[in-house]
C-alpha positions in Angstrom: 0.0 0.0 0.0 1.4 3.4 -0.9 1.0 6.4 1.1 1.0 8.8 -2.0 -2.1 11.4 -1.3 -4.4 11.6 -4.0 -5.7 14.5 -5.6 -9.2 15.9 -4.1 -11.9 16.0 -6.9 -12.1 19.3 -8.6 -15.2 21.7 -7.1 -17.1 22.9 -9.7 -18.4 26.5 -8.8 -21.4 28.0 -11.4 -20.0 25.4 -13.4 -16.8 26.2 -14.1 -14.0 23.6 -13.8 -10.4 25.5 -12.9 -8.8 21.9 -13.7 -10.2 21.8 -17.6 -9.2 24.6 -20.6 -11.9 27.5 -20.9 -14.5 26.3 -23.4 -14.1 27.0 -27.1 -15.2 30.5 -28.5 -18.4 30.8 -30.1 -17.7 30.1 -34.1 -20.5 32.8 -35.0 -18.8 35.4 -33.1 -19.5 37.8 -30.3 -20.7 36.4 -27.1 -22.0 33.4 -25.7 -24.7 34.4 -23.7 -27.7 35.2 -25.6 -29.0 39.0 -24.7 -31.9 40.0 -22.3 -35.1 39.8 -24.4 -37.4 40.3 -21.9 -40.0 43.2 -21.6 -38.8 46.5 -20.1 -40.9 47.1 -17.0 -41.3 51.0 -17.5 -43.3 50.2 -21.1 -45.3 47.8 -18.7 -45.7 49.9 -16.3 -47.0 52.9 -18.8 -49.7 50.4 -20.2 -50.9 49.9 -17.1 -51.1 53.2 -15.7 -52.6 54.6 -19.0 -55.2 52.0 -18.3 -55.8 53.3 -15.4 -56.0 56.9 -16.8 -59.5 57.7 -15.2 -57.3 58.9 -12.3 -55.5 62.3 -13.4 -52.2 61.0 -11.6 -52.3 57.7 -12.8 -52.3 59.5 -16.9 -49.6 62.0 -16.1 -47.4 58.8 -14.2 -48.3 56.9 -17.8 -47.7 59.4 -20.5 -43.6 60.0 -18.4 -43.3 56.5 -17.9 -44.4 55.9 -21.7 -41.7 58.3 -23.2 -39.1 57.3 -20.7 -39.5 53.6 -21.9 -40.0 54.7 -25.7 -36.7 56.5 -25.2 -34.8 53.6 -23.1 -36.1 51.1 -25.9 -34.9 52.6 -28.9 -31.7 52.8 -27.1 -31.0 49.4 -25.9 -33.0 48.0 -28.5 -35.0 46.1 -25.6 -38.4 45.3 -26.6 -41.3 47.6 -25.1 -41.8 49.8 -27.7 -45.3 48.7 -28.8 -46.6 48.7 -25.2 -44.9 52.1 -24.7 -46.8 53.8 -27.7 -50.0 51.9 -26.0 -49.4 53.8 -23.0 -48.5 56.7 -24.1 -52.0 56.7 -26.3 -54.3 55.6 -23.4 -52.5 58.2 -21.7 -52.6 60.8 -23.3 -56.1 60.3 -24.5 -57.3 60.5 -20.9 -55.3 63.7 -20.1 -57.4 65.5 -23.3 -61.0 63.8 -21.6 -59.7 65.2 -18.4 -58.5 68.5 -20.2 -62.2 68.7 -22.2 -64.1 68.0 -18.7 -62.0 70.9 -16.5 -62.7 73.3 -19.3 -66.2 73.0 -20.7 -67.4 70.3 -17.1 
């Protein structure tokens, strides 16, 4: 019997294996991670708020919260923009009823 230690097993942490080469680079190109697709939660957020655009707070919170995710879309090319422009629409038409009411109501 030999009294030569062996070698603990290689811990793996978020799979990564310091023992083993780095993987192979991705043969398309640029990264390897696919990017963030999901839905930006300001253009949700607008939808919903110019939904609930009864409330004159609720249309003013929409129609900022619309342009801000308009803007933030077009510039990370996250997608959004089609709820945005909903938003921005319920929004807005609610701050003209609201408008019309205060000034002829």
């Amino acid at each position: 019997m030999t009294d030569t230690p062996t070698e603990p097993p290689a811990r793996h942490y978020f799979g990564f294996d310091p023992k083993k080469p780095f993987p192979p680079p991705n043969p398309l190109g640029g990264y390897a991670y696919p990017a963030d697709r999901r839905i930006s939660g300001l253009a949700i957020a607008s939808l919903i708020l110019g939904l609930l655009g009864f409330f004159f707070v609720t249309a003013c919170a929409g129609l900022g919260l619309g342009f801000g995710a308009l803007g933030n879309s077009k510039r990370t090319g996250r997608p959004g923009t089609g709820l945005a422009v909903a938003g921005i629409v319920l929004s807005a038409g609610w701050l003209v009823l609201w408008l019309t009411m205060l000034v002829f109501g």
